[in-house]
C-alpha positions as CSV (number, residue, x, y, z in Angstrom):
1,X,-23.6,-3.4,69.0
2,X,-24.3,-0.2,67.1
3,X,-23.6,1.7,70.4
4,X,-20.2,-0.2,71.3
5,X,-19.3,0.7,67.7
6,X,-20.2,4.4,68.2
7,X,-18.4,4.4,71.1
8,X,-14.8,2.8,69.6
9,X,-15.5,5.3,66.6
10,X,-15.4,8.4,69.1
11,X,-12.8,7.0,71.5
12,X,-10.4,6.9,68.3
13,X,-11.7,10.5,66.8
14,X,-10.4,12.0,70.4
15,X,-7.1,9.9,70.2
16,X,-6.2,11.1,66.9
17,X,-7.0,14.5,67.9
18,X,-5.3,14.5,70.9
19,X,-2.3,13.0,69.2
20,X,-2.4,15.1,65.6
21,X,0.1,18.2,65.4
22,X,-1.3,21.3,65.1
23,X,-0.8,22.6,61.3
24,X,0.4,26.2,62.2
25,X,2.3,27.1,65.3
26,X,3.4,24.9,66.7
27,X,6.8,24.5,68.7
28,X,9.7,22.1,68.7
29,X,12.0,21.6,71.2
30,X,15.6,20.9,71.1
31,X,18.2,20.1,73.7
32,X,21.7,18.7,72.9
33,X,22.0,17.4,76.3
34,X,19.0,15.4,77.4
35,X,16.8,15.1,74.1
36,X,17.0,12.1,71.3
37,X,16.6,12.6,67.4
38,X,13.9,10.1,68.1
39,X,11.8,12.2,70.2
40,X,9.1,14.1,68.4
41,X,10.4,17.2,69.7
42,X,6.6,18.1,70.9
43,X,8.1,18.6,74.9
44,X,10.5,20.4,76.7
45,X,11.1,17.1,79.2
46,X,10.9,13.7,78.0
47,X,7.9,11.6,78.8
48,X,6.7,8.4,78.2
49,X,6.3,7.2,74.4
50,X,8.4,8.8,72.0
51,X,7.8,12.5,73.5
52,X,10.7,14.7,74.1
53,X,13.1,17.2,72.6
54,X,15.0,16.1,69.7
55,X,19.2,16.4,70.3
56,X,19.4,18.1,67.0
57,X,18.9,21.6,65.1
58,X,18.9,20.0,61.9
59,X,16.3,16.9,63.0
60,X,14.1,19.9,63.9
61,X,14.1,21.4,61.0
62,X,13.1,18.5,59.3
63,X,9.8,17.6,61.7
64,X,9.2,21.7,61.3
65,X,6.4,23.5,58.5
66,X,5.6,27.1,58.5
67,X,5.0,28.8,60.8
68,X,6.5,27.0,63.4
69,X,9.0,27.6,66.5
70,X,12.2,25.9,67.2
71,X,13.4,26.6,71.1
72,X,17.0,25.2,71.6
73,X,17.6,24.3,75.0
74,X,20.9,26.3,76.8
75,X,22.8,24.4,79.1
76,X,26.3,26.4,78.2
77,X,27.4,23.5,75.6
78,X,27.4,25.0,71.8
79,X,25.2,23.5,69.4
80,X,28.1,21.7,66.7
81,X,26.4,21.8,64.4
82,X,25.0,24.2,60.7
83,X,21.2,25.5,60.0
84,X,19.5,26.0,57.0
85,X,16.4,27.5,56.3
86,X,15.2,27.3,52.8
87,X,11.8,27.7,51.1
88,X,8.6,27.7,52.3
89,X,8.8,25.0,54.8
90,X,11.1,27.5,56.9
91,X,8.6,30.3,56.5
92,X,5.8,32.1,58.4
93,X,2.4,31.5,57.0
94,X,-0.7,34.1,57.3
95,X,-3.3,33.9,59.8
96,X,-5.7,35.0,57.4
97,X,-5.7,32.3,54.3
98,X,-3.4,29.8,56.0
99,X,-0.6,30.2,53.1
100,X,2.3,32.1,52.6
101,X,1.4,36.0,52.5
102,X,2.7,37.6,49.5
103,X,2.8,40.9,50.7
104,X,5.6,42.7,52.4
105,X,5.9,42.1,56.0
106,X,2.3,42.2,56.8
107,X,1.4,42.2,60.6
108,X,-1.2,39.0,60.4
109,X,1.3,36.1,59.8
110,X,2.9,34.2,62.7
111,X,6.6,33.9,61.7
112,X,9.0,31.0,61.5
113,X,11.1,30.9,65.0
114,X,14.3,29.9,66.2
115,X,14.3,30.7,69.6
116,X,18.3,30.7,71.5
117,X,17.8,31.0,74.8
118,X,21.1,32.7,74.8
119,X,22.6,28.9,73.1
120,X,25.9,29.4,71.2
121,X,25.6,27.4,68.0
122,X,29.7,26.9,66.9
123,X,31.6,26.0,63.2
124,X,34.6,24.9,65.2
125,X,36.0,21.5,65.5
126,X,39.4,19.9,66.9
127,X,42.5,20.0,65.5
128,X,43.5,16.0,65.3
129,X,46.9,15.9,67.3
130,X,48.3,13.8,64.7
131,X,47.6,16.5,62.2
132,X,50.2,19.2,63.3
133,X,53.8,18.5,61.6
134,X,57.1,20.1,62.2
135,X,58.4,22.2,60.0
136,X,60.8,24.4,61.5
137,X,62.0,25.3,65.1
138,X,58.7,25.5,67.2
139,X,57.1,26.0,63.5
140,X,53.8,23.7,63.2
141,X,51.7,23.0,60.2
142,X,48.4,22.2,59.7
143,X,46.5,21.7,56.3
144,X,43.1,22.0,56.9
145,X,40.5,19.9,54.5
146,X,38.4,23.0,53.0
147,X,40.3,26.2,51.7
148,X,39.9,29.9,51.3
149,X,38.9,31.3,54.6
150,X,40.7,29.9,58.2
151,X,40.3,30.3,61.7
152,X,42.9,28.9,64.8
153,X,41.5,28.7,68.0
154,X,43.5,27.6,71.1
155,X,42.0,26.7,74.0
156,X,38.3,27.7,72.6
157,X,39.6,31.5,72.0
158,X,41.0,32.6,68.8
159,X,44.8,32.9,68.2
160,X,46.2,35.8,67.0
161,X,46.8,36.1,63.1
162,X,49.9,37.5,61.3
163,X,48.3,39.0,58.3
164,X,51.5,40.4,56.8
165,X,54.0,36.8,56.3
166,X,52.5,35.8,52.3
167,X,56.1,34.4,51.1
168,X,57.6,31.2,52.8
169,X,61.2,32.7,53.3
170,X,59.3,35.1,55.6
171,X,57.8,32.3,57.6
172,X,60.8,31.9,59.9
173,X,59.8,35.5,61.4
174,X,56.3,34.3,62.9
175,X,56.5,35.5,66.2
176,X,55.5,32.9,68.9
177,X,52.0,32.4,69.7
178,X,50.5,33.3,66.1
179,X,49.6,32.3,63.0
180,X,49.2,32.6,59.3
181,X,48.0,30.7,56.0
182,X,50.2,30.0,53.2
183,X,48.9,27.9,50.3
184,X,46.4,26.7,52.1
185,X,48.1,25.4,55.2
186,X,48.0,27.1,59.0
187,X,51.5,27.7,60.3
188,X,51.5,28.2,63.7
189,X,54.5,29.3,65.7
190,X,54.7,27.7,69.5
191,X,55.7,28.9,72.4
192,X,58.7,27.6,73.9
193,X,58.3,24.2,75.1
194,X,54.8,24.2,73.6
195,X,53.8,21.0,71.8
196,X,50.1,21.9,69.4
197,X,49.1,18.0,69.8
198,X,48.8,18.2,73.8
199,X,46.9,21.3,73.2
200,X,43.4,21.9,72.5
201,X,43.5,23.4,69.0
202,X,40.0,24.2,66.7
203,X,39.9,25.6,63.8
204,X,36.3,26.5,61.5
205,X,35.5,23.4,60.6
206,X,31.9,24.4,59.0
207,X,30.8,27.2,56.0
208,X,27.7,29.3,58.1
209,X,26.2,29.3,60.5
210,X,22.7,29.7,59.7
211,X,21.7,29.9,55.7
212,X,19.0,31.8,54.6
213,X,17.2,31.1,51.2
214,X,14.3,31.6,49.6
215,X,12.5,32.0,53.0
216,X,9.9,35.0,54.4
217,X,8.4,35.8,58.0
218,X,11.4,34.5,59.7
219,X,12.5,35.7,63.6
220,X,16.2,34.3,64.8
221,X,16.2,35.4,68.5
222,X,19.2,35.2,71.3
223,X,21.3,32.8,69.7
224,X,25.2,32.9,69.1
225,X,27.1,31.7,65.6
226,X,30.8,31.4,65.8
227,X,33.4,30.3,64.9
228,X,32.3,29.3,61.2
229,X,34.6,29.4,57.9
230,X,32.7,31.9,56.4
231,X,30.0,33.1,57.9
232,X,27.8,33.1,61.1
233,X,24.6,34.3,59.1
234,X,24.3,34.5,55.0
235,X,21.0,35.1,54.0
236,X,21.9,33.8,50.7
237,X,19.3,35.6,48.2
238,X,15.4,35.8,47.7
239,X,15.2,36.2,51.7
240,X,12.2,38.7,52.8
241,X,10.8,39.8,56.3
242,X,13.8,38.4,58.1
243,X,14.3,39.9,61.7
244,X,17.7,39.1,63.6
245,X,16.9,40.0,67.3
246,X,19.6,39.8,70.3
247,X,21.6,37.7,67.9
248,X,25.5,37.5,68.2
249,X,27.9,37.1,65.1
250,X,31.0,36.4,66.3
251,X,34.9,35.3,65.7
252,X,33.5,33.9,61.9
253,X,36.2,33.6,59.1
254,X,34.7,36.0,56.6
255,X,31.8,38.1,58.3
256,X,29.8,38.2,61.0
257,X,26.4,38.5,58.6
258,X,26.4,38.2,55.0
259,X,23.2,40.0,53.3
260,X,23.0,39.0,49.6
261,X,21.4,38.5,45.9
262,X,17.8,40.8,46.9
263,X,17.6,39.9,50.2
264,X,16.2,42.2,53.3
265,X,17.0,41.9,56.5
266,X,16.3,43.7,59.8
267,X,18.8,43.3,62.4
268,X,18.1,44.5,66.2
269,X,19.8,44.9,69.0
270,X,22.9,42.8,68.2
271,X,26.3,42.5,67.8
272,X,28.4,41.6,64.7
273,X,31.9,42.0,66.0
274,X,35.6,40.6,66.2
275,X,35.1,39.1,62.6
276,X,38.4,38.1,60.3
277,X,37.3,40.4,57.5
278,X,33.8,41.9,58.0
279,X,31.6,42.7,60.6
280,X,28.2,43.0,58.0
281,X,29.1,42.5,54.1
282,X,26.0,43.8,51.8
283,X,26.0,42.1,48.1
284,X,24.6,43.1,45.3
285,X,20.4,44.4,45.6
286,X,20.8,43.3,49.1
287,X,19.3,45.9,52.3
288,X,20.2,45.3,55.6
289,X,18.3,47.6,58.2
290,X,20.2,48.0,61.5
291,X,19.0,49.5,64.9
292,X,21.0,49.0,68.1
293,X,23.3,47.1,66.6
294,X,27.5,46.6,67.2
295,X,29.9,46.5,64.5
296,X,34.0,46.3,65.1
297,X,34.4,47.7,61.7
298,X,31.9,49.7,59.3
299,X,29.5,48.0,56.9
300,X,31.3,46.5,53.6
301,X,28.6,47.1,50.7
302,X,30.1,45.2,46.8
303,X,28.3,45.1,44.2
């Protein structure tokens, strides 16, 4: 009897540890294609039980602790979806006491991942066809829900914007095939015989594309944000250790990367480009370290 029960004792030891994630490192999968936010996110391919990639960035975050790695799955459909990483959760954690390192950037911690793949992750989201109204010979509006920064896209590619129309008796000389914002609404002009509602309109839909706060030992990696309201990337304040690597910033509302309150961040062969206002805005104590990286337009640094 004693040995049966020694035996059942040690066959459910090995099951637990065979079954028990590790506490540091360890890597979640994603894949908005074939995973299921029921899926523990533990494999790449789904398996028998509840293993498998999780459809979702945001349940990953939620399974993830320091130190670990999220790899999104590429299978050339953007990720709809925003990220957040705040606190410590979203952190790397040292190797040496197994707690968040204090110091700057030292080289023994393993660092919070988001791994692309070369995945777009997009703000953008359809223009109801019900939503457009006449207002004028080939004159559309739209009013979109959230105001102060706009985006039109057409066919997944962004429309051209009239920048220079701010008065509504000037309205009737937007040229065909652009747009512009007047109290808060998007006018857009068609082209002859154009109807909006049998076209595939977007517009930026969501704020960022990935927030940053309050996080440290942190590695974003071949990964696309576009098409957001404001911003692909803010690293919102408190933010240390941050490396952007082969990331893309692109066709955002406001900028391609916001760095702000006393945040660093290192950005590395990259490309912030083809933004509405700003390819990299700096606030206030904010750094942002660049090497190898793109810009359409030079820095914007505010205080």
């Amino acid at each position: 009897m004693n040995t049966i029960r020694a035996v059942w004792g040690l066959i459910a030891i090995v099951s637990v540890l065979a079954t028990a994630r590790p506490t540091v490192g360890a890597t979640i999968y994603v894949d908005n294609r074939m995973g299921s936010d029921s899926f523990d996110g533990s494999s790449s391919t789904v398996a028998p039980g509840q293993m498998g990639p999780v459809r979702t960035i945001r349940q990953a975050l939620k399974l993830a602790r320091p130190g670990d790695t999220v790899v999104l799955a590429n299978h050339g459909v953007p990720y709809y979806e925003s990220v957040q990483l705040v606190g410590s959760r979203h952190s790397g954690m040292g190797l040496a006491t197994g707690r968040q390192p204090d110091r700057d950037c030292p080289p023994d911690v393993i660092p919070f991942r988001l791994e692309g793949n070369g995945a777009i992750i997009s703000g953008a989201r359809p223009v109801p066809p019900g939503a457009w109204q006449r207002v004028g010979e080939d004159l559309w509006r739209f009013i979109p829900w959230r105001k102060g920064h706009y985006l039109l896209l057409k066919e997944g590619k962004p429309v051209p914007e009239e920048t220079r129309l701010r008065e509504p008796a000037t309205l009737s000389a937007l040229p065909a095939g652009r747009w512009c914002v007047w109290k808060g609404a998007i006018y857009y002009r068609a082209q002859p015989l154009e109807l909006p509602s049998e076209r595939r309109f977007e517009y930026a839909a969501d704020g960022v594309g990935l927030t940053l706060y309050n996080v440290r030992f942190v590695h974003i990696s071949n990964v696309t944000f576009r098409h957001f309201r404001l911003d692909g990337i803010n690293a919102h304040d408190l933010c240390r250790c941050v490396v952007l690597e082969n990331v893309t910033c692109e066709e955002n509302g406001r900028a391609g990367l916001c760095v702000a309150g006393s945040s660093r961040v290192q950005v590395r062969n990259s490309r912030l480009v083809n933004n509405r206002k700003h390819s990299l805005l700096v606030t206030e104590r904010a750094e942002a370290a660049l090497e190898q990286v793109q810009l359409s337009q030079p820095p914007t640094l505010r205080e």
